[in-house]
C-alpha positions in Angstrom: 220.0 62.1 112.3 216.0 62.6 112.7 213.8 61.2 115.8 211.9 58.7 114.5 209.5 58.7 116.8 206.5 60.9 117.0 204.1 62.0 119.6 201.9 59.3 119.2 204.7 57.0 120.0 205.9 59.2 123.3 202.5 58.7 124.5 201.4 55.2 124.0 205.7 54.6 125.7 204.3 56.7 128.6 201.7 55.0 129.2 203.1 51.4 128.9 205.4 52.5 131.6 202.7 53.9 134.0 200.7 50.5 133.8 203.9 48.5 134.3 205.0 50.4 137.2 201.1 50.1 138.6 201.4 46.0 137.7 204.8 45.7 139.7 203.0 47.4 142.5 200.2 45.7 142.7 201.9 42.6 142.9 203.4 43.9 145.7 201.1 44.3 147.7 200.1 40.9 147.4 196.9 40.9 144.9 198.1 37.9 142.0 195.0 38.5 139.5 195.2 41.5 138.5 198.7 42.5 138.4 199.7 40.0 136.0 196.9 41.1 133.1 198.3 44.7 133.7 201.8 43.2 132.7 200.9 41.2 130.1 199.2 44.1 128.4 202.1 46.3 128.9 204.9 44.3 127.8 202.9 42.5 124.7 200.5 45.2 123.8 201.5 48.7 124.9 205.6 48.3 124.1 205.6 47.0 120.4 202.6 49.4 119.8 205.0 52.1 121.4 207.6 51.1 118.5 205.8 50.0 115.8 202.8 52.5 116.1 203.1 56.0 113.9 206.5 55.1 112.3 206.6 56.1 108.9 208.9 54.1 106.5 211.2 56.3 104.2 210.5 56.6 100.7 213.4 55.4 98.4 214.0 58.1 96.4 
């Protein structure tokens, strides 16, 4: 079984990750305008782009 993802994909999960964990915080510390942009970009943006970015389909032989 191959990985299908590639290093493209590692980094664009990593970061989708580090701005979600930054958006949770944020919100808790009380700001409510910026936090939920950050969110919304990681979970609409950043995670599919993480999956769907770089993945090569295989060629039917």
């Amino acid at each position: 079984m191959k990985f299908v993802f590639n290093k493209t994909n590692i980094i664009l999960l990593v970061i989708a990750i580090i701005i979600t964990v930054a958006g949770y915080i944020i919100m808790g510390t009380g700001d409510n305008t910026i936090s939920p942009v950050l969110l919304i970009i990681a979970y609409v943006i950043l995670f599919p782009a993480a999956i769907i970015v770089g993945t090569k389909k295989k060629k039917k032989e």
